[in-house]
Phi, psi and omega in degrees: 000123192285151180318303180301331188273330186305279165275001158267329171267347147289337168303317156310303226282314171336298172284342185283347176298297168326297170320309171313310165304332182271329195286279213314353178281124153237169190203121164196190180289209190175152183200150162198156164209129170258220190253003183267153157254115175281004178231079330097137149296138176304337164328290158261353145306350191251320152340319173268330189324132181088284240223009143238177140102022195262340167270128162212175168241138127260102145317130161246119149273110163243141200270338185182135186161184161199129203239131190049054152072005187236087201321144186213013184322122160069014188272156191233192161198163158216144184244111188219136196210150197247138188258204155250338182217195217266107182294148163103340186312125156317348220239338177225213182254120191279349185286128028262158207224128177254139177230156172265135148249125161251136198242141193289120179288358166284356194281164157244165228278345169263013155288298180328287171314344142324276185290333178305302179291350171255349165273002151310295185282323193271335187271352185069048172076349205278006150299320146103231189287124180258124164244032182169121151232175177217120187268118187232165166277141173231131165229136171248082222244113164279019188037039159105341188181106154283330193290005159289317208054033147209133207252172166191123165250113170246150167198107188067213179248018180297296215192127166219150180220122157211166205196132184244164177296143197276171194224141180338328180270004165263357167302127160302287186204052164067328192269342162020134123203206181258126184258324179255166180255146214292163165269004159260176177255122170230158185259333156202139164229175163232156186264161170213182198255094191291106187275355185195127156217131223194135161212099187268023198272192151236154187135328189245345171120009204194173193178141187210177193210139176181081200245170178054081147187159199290083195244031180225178171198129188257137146195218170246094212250161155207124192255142181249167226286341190320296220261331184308330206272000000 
């Protein structure tokens, strides 16, 4: 084998390796809002402990990729789950936690099973029990620049988020900062100022609303492939 045949066949396998490698890779966006504020004085964040922040919607948008061996290019999930106690308390357990999934109705049923596990995987389990799914249309539209911090998430007539950048006149009592940490595993977020959280479904017993406070986060999530497969 001549030199030139030589370096064109390592050079394929080179790329099909890469390549193997990028498909097994995902990579999109991500929204969540609770019933809470994550952005707050400690003063009143310790006020909701117990008695709020036990609700939330988490959104997945992937923008390309493949999770269980199963390609998920442009596909959404949304996850909206009820705890027993106020997610993010350091001091107690939010568990067991009932979750709704809605999964993007264009996906096929070994998508569906896909995205449920990968919203799984990206939440560290804080889906708990799934008792009710459901198939919807889902869009996650950061309008063009998420660091605008405004998002707007659907899925049907099920679940709406929408969120604007929070602005000084949403301060509580001046003292502001970030008290919880996001409920996904992300490669970066930012927190915003929720103008619409919203849930009509059925499965967990209850439906809420739970708008204009600093209770979200836009951000980016990626899985590398070890954990995609």
């Amino acid at each position: 084998m001549t030199r030139f045949r030589m370096f064109t066949v390592l050079a394929a396998a080179l790329l099909i390796v890469a390549s193997a490698g990028a498909a097994a890779e995902i990579t999109g966006s991500y929204v969540e809002a609770r019933n809470a504020e994550v952005y707050a004085s400690h003063c009143f964040a310790n006020a909701e402990l117990g008695l709020r922040g036990e609700l939330a919607v988490m959104g997945w948008q992937v923008d390309q990729g493949v999770f269980n061996n199963v390609k998920l290019d442009g596909l959404g999930v949304v996850a909206v789950i009820k705890a027993s106690r106020t997610l993010g308390d350091p001091f107690t357990t939010p568990y067991p936690i009932e979750s709704v999934m809605v999964v993007d109705e264009r996906a096929t049923g070994e998508q569906r099973e896909a995205l449920t596990a990968m919203a799984r995987h990206l939440s560290n389990d804080l889906i708990g029990t799934v008792v009710r799914t459901e198939a919807a249309p889902i869009s996650l539209d950061f309008h063009g620049n998420m660091h605008a911090r405004k998002a707007t998430l659907t899925a049907g007539e099920i679940v709406r988020i929408e969120t604007r950048a929070i602005k000084g006149t949403d301060s509580l009592c001046h003292l502001d900062d970030l008290y919880y940490a996001p409920l996904a595993e992300l490669d970066h977020a930012m927190p915003a100022f929720t103008l619409e959280n919203r849930f009509s479904g059925k499965g967990l017993g209850v439906t809420f609303s739970a708008p204009r406070r600093s209770s979200a986060y836009l951000g980016t999530f990626t899985v590398r492939p070890a954990a995609a497969d």
